[in-house]
N, C-alpha and C positions, 0 to 999 in steps of 0.2 A: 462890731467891735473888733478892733484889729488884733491878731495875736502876733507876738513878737518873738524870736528867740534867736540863739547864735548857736554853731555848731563848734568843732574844737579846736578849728583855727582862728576863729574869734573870738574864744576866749584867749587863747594863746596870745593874739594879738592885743587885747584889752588888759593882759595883765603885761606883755614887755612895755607897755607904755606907762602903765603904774611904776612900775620898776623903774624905769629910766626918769619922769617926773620927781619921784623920791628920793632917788643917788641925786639929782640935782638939786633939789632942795639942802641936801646933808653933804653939799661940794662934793659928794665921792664922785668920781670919775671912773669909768669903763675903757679899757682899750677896742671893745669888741673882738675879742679875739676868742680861739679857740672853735668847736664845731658846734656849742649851744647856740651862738650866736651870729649870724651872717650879716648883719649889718652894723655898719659902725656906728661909734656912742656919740653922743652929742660935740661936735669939736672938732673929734676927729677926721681926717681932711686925706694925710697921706702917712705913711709910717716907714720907715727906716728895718727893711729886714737884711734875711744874709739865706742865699742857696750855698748849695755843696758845690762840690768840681764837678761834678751828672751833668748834661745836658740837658734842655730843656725846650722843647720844641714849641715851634710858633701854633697855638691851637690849643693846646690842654695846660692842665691844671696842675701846680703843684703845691706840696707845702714848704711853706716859709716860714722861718724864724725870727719873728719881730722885738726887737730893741727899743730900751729909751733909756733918756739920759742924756748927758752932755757930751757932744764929740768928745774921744778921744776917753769918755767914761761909761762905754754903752755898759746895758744889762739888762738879761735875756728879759721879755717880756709876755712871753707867749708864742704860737706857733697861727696862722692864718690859711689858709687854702687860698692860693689867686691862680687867675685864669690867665694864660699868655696869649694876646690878640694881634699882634707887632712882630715878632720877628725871630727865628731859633736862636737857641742861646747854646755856642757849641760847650765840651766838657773845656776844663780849666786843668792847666799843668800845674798849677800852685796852690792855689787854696782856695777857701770858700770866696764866692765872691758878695758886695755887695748890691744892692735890689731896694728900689723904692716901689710901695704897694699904694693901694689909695684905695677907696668905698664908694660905689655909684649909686650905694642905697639899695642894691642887688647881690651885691658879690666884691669882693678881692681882685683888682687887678694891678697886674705889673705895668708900670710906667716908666721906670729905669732900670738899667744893668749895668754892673761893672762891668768894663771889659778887660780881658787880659792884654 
């Protein structure tokens, strides 16, 4: 007779999927955001953030501040961790800039930059 059992990343995994089945059932929606969560909610595709004027070198990681809302009406939405694979981002003489992030279903990565 076969014995069966999971250890505590399978439960962990067995219940984000209960979680995410259930908000969809009840329309709630997830941004995936924040450090409980590393992968995005069902939908979610690419998100709208914002870095500082820091640099931000091609290879690591930083955190981002992600938005939603209607251009021109954003509001804050959380913060993300993404991973820069593309290209340094030097410091900015004005102000923050903006950043498009996206989910590969592993992680946070940047796909655009404002540039100054």
């Amino acid at each position: 007779m076969p014995i069966y059992g999971f250890d505590e990343e399978s439960a962990g995994r067995i219940g984000h999927t209960v979680r995410l089945v259930e908000s969809s059932r009840t329309g709630k929606r997830e941004l995936g955001v924040g450090n409980a969560r590393s992968g995005a909610a069902a939908g979610v595709r690419c998100m709208l953030g914002a870095i500082g004027t820091a640099a931000w070198s091609k290879e690591s990681s930083s955190t981002i501040t992600v938005y939603s809302g209607e251009p021109g009406s954003e509001v804050t939405a959380g913060t993300v961790a993404a991973y820069n694979y593309f290209a340094d981002i030097s410091t900015s003489t004005n102000t923050a800039r903006w950043v498009s992030v996206s989910n590969n279903g592993y992680g946070w990565l940047l796909i655009a930059a404002e540039c100054d």
